[in-house]
C-alpha positions in Angstrom: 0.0 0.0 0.0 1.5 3.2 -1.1 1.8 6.2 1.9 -1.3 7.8 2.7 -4.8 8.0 3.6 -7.9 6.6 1.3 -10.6 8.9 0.8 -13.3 6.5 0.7 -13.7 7.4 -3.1 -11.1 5.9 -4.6 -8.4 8.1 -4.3 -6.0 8.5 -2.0 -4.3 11.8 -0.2 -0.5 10.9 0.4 0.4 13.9 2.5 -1.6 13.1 5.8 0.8 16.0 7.5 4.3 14.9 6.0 4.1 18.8 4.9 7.3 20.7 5.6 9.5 17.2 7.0 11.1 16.7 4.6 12.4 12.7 3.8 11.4 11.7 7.5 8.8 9.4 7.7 6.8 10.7 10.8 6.7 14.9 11.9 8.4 16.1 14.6 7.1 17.0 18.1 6.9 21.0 18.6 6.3 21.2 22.4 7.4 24.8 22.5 4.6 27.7 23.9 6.9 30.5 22.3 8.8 31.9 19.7 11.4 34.7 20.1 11.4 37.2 17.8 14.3 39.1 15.7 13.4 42.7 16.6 10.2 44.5 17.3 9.3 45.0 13.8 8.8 41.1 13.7 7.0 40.5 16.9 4.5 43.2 16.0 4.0 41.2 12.6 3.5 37.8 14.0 1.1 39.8 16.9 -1.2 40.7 14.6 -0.9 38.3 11.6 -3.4 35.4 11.4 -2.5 31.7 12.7 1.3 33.3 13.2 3.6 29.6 13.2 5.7 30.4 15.6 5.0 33.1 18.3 2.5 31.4 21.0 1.0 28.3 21.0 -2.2 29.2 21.6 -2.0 30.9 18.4 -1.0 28.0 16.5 1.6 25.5 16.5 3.7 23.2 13.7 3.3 19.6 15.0 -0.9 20.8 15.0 -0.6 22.6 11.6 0.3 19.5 10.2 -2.7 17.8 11.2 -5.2 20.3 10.1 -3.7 20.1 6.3 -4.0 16.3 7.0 -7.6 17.2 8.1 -8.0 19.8 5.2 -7.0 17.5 2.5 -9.0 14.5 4.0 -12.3 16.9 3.9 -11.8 18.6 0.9 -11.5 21.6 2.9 -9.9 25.1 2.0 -8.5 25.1 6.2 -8.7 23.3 9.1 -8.9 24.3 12.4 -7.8 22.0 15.8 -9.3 22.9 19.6 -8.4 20.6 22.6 -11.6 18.5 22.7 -14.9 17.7 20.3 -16.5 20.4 22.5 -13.6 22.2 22.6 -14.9 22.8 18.5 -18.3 23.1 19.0 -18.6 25.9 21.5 -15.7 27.7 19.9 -17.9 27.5 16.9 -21.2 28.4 18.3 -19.6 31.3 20.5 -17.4 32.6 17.4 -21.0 32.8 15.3 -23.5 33.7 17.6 -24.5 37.1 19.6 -27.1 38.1 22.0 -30.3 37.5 19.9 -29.3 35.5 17.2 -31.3 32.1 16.5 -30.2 28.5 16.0 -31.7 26.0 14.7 -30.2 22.2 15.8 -31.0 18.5 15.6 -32.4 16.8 18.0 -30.4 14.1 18.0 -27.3 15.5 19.2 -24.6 15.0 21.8 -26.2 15.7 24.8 -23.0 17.7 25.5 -24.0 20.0 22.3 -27.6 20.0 23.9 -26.6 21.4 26.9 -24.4 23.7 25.7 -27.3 25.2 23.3 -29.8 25.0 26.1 -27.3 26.4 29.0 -24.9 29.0 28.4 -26.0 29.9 25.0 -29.3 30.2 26.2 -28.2 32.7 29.1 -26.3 34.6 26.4 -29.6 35.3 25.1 -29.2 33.1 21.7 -32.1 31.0 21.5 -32.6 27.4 19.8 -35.4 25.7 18.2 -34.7 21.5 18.4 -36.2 19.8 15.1 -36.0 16.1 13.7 -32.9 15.6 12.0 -34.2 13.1 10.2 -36.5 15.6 8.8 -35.2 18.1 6.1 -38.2 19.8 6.1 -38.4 20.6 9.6 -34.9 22.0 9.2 -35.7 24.7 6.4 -39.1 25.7 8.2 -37.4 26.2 11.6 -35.1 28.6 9.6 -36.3 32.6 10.5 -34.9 34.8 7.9 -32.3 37.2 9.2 -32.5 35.9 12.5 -31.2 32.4 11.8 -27.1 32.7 12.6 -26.3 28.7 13.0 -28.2 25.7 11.9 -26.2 22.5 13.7 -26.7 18.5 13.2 -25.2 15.6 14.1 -25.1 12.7 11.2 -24.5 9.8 11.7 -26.6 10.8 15.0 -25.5 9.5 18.5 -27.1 6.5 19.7 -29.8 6.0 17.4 -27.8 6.9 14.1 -29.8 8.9 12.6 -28.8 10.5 9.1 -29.5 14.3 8.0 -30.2 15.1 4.2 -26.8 16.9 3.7 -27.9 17.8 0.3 -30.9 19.7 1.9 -28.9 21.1 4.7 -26.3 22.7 2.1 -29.0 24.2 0.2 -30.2 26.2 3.5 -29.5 30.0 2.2 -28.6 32.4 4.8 -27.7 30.6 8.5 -24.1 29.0 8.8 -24.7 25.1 8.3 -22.5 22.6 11.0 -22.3 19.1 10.7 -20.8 16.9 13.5 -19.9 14.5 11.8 -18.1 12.4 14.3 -19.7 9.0 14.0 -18.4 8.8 10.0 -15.1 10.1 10.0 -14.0 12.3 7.2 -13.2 8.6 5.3 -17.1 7.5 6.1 -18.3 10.6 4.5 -17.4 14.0 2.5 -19.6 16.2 4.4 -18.1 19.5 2.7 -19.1 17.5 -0.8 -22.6 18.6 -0.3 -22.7 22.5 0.6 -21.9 22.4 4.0 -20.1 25.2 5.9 -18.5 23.3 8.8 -17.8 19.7 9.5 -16.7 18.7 13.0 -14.9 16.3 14.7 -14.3 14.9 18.0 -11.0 13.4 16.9 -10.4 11.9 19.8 -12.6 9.2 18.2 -12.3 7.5 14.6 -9.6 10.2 13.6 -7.2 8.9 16.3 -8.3 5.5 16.9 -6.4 4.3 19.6 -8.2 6.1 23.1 -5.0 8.1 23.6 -5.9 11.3 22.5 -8.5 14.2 23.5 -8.4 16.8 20.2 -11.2 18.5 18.1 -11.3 19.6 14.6 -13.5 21.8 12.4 -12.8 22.0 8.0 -14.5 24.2 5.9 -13.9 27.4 3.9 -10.9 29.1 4.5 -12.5 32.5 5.6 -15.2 31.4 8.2 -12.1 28.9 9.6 -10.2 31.8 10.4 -13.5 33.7 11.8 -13.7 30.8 14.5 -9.7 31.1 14.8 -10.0 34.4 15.5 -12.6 33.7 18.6 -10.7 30.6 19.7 -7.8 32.2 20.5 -9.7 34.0 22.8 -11.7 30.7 24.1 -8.6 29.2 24.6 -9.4 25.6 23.8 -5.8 25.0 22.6 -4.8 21.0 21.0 -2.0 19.6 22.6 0.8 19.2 20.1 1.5 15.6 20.8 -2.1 14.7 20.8 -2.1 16.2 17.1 0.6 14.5 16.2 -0.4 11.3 17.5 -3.5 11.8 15.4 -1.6 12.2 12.1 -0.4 8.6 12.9 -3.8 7.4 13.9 -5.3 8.8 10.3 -2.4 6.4 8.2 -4.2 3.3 9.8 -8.2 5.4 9.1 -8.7 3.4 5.7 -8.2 0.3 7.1 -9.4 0.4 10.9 -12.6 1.8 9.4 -12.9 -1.1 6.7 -12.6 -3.6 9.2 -14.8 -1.5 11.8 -17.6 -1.1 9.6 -17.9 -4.6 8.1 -17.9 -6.2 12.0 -20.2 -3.9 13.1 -22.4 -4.7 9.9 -22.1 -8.5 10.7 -23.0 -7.9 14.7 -26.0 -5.3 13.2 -26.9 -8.5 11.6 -27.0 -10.7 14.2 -28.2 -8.7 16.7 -31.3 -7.9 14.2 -32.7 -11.5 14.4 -32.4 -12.3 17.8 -35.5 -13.0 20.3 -34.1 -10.9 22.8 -33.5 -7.6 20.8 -36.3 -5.0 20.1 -34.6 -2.8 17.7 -31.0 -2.4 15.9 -29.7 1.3 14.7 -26.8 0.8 12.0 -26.8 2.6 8.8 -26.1 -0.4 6.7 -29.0 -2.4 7.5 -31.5 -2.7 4.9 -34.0 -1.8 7.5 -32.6 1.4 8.6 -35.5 3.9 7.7 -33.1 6.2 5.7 -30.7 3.2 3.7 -31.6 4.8 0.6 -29.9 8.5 1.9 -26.8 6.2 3.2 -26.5 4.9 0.2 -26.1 8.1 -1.5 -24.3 10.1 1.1 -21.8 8.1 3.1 -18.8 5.7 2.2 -18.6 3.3 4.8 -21.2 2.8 7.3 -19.1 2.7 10.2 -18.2 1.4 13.7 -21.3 1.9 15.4 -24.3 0.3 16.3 -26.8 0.6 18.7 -29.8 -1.7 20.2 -32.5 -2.3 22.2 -33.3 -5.3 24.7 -36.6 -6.2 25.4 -36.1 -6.6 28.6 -35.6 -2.8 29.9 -32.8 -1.8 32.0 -32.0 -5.3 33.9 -32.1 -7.0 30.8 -29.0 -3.7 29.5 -27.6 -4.2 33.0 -27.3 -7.9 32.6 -25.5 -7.5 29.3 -23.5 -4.3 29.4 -22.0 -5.9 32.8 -21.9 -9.4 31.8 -19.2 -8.6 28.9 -15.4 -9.5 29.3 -13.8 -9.2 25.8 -16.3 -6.3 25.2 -14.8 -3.1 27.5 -16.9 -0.9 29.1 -16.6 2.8 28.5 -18.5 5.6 26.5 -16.2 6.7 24.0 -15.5 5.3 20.2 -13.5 4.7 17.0 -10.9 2.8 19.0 -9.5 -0.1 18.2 -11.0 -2.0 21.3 -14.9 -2.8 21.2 -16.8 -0.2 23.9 -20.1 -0.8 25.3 -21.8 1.9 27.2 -25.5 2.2 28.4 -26.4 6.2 26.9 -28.9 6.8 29.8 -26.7 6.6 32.6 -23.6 7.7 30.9 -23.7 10.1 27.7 -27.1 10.9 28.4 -27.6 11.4 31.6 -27.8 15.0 32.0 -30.6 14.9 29.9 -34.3 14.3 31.8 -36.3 10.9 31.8 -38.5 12.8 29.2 -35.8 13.8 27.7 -34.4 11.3 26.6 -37.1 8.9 25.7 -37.9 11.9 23.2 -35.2 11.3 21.2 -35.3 7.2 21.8 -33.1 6.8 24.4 -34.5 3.9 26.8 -33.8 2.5 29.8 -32.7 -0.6 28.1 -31.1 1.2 24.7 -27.1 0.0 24.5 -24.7 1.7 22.3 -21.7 0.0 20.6 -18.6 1.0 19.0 -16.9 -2.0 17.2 -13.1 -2.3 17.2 -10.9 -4.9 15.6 -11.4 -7.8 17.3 -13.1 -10.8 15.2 -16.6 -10.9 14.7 -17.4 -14.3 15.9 -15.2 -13.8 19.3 -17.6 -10.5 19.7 -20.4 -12.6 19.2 -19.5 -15.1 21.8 -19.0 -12.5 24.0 -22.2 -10.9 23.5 -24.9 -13.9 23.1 -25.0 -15.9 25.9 -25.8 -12.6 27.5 -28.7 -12.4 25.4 
């Protein structure tokens, strides 16, 4: 296999941060916080200049550049941008677009981090949200107030339930900034930007990275409105850690085939867990029965590592599984190379209420799964008796 990251598409970006390093094979590790500066003349320059490469860190720094081209060619993108967390991105995003009175319109089915971020401090900032169907492009356009409309934010694939938004539709929103997490699907699973999007995000601590060693965020899009959030962030202060970023531009050599094997496990397991007695309902885009296969079809590349499912038996019958599990770890993040197994209710959605939550389909006995590497049929023995 030649150096380099598959698209998904069938091309191949052979970069992935090697910018500016010459013949050696991985980038080096800037640690530095500051830069000295010739004379006066040149401080004042790199003060004022945008994304200056070497005068503070929090400004920007090289080992992190070289993962936002990585992330930039990946997307598509004109620039990329790199915080210190997922939410790191999304609230630099929100507060960098947003004022006192402005309007946003966001999915439902969102992070319940994003949620509460949209119904908290945003909310006391005087921005106000309305919280549509994702799945419903329609909803999304007629939520939309003219002039009043700064931000319209989704989350596709959706976390637990996978849900997918019309990214077509979304890009054709005139007037409010359109935001995509797009998380669950990795920039190899699927091109947001292809589709008139403004901003994709990342929590590449997930997918991106791949190996549950790294907390970093990431945002792609047009190179003006990038530097527009850059020029907030600096200010928010959400700073990557250099050797998280470069400890992502190795996790995104091994994307292409982590995801491959990812998404065809947690295909096979989608599968299985779809004709068992014990199991009300299984969310996985690549099941013929998801309610939206014919928009996965058309939208994403791979279908990815994640999968979610609901026992018939409520919350003893998710107790009895989600503590039962050996091979199968337990913890609520994703995109690793370990299988995680985490119950949303009492973990990723717990701030939410009881009400909540069972508005957007999280139950009681609802389980969310993010596949790693292992083999499919060791999974599966893992997971069935427990049944």
């Amino acid at each position: 296999m030649t150096d380099g990251v598959d698209r998904g598409d069938g091309t191949r970006v052979v970069s992935a941060g090697r910018s500016g390093f010459g013949r050696a094979l991985a980038g080096p590790l800037w640690s530095a916080a500051v830069w000295e500066s010739a004379d006066l003349d040149e401080g004042r320059r790199r003060a004022t200049g945008s994304r200056p490469g070497e005068f503070y860190a929090r400004y920007s720094n090289p080992t992190v550049r070289a993962f936002e081209e990585a992330i930039t060619e990946l997307e598509g993108a004109e620039d990329a941008l790199a915080f210190g967390s997922g939410m790191g991105a999304i609230s630099s995003v929100l507060l960098a677009l947003c004022s006192s009175g402005d309007h946003v319109v966001a999915s439902r089915q969102l992070y319940a981090g994003t949620s509460a971020l949209l119904s908290g401090p945003l909310a006391r900032f005087g921005v106000s949200t309305t919280f549509v169907d994702g799945t419903d492009a329609e909803a999304i356009a007629a939520a939309v107030e003219p002039g009043r409309t700064t931000v319209v934010i989704v989350e596709s694939p959706s976390n637990p339930l996978l849900g997918v938004v019309d990214l077509a539709a979304l890009g054709s929103i005139a007037g409010p900034f359109t935001v995509v997490d797009a998380t669950f699907a990795t920039p190899l699973g699927q091109r947001t930007l292809d589709f008139g999007v403004d901003l994709v995000v990342h929590s590449a601590t997930k997918g991106i990275s791949g190996h549950n060693d790294v907390t970093l965020g990431v945002i792609a899009g047009e190179r003006d409105l990038v530097e527009a959030v850059w020029a907030y962030s600096v200010l928010h202060g959400s700073v990557a850690s250099p050797a998280d970023a470069q400890s992502a531009v190795r996790g995104l050599r091994t994307l292409d085939v982590r995801l491959a094997r990812q998404s065809a496990s947690a295909l096979e397991l989608a599968r299985r867990l779809e004709g068992h007695s014990s199991v009300a309902a299984v969310h996985h885009p690549g099941l013929e029965s998801h309610p939206q296969a014919a928009l996965v079809r058309a939208q994403m590349h791979s279908t990815g590592s994640m999968l979610s499912f609901e026992l018939t038996g409520g919350l003893e019958a998710a107790r009895r599984l989600h503590d039962g599990v050996s091979l199968v770890r337990r913890a609520t993040s994703l995109g690793g190379t370990e299988t995680l197994m985490c119950h949303p209710a009492s973990t990723t959605h717990v701030s939410l209420s009881e009400k909540e939550r069972r508005s957007i389909g999280v139950t009681d006995g609802l389980l969310r799964v993010s596949v790693g590497l292992e083999d499919v049929d060791d999974l599966w023995s893992d997971l069935s008796p427990l049944l």
